[in-house]
N, C-alpha and C positions, 0 to 999 in steps of 0.2 A: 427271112433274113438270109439270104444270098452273098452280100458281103461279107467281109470282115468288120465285127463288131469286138470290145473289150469293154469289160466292167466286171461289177461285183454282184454277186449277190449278197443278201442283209436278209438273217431274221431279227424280225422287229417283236417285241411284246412288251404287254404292260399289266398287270394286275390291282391296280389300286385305279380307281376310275378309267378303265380301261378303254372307253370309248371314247372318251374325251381326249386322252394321252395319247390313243395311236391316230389319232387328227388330230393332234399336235402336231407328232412326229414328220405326219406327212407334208405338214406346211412348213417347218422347218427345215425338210429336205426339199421341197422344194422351191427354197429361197435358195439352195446352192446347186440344184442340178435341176434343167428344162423339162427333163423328161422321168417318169418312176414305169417300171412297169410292173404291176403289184399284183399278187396270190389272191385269192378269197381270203377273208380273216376267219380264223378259226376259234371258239372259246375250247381251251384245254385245261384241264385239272395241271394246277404246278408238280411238278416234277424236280425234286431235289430240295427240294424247301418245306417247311412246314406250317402251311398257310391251308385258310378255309377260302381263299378267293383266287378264284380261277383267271387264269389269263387270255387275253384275247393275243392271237399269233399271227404273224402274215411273213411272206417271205417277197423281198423287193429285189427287181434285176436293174442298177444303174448303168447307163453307160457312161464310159468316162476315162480319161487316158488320168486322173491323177496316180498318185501310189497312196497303196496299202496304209501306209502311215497316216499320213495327210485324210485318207477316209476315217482312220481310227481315230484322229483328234476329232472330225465332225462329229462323228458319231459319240464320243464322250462330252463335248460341249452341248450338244443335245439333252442327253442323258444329263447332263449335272441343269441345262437350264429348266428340266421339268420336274429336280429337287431332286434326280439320285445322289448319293454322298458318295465317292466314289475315296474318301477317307476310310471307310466306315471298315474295319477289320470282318466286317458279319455280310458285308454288300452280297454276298454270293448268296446269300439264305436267309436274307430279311426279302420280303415282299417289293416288288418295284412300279414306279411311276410310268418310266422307261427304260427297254434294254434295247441295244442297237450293237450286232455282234455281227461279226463281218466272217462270214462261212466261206467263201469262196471268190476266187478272181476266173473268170471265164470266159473266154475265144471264145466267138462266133462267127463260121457254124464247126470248128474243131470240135467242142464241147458239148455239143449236141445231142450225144446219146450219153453223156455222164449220167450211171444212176445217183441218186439220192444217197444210197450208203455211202458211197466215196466224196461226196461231199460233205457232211459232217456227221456224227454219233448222234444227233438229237433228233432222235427219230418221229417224235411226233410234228417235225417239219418236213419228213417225208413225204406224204402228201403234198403239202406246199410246193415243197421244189418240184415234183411233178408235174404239177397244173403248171404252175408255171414255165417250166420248162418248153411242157405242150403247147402252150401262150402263144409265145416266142419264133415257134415255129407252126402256128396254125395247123397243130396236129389235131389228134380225135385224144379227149380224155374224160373218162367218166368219174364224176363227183360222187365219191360216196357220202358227205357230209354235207350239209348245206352251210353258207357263208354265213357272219351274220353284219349286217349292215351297219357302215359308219357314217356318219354326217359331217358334215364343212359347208355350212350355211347350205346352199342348195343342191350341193353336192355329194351324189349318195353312189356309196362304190364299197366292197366287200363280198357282196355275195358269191363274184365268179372273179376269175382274172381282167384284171384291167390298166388299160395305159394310163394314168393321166400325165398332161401337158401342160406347160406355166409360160406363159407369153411374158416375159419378165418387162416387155415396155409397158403393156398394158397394167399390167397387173392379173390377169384373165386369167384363171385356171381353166384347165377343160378335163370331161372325162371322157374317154373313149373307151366305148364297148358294142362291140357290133356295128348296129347302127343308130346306139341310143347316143347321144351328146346332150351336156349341160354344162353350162360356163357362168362360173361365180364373177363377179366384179367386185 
């Protein structure tokens, strides 16, 4: 990334059929933006809640010149169409479908050695924003954790950092990793 880039990053998670919900997530994101560029997902014990089902985590870099705002309604509209109650006085410490929390807005390449602290307190997305970070700019970063793989018909992506891409005439997703590719229709 050489030029000037702007967007967000988003950690995404879910703990109630979580692999189902975060390939939700990602096809309803990418009904509104062309491009995700997505972390490994991670299964994490919850943290702040007091639940026996662990969540699956990922952390997403959009590019995109909208505001702040405008992301946080996509991201609640999301959120409430995969049944969050976003009434609910308890939403913070009951179990979720979907969360879609918007950690940061980020210049590129300004922002490029941001660590992970200074981006949000929820540290077991530290790692996340790492790899990803390193993604982005085609650094060197070692995994301590293995991904765990999510599905979208024949498209399989989680385990390391990955682009995927939405050809919105076609309809055609794609994943881009390395120099694996696969494109759902």
């Amino acid at each position: 990334m050489s030029e000037i880039h702007k967007g967000y990053l988003l950690g995404i998670g879910s703990n109630i059929h979580p692999g189902d919900n975060i390939a939700q997530i990602i096809i309803l994101l990418l009904e509104r933006f062309l491009t995700l560029h997505v972390s490994r997902i991670l299964r994490i014990p919850p943290v702040g809640i007091n639940s026996d089902h662990d969540f699956l985590n990922t952390v997403i870099f959009i590019e995109t010149n909208i505001t702040e705002n405008n992301l946080k309604n996509i991201c609640n509209d999301i959120e409430i169409k995969l049944g969050r109650n976003h009434s609910d006085p308890m939403k913070k410490i009951n179990n979720r479908t979907a969360d879609l929390d918007i950690l940061s807005m980020l210049t590129f390449p300004d922002d490029k050695v941001l660590p992970a602290f200074s981006i949000t307190d929820e540290y077991f997305l530290y790692p996340l924003i790492d790899e990803l970070l390193a993604f982005l700019y085609h650094a060197e970063y070692q995994i301590q954790q293995s991904g765990i793989s999510v599905n979208i018909d024949a498209l399989t992506f989680g385990q390391t950092a990955t682009t995927i891409y939405c050809n919105t005439r076609t309809g055609n997703k794609r994943i881009s990793q390395q120099a694996f590719y696969c494109q759902i229709y």
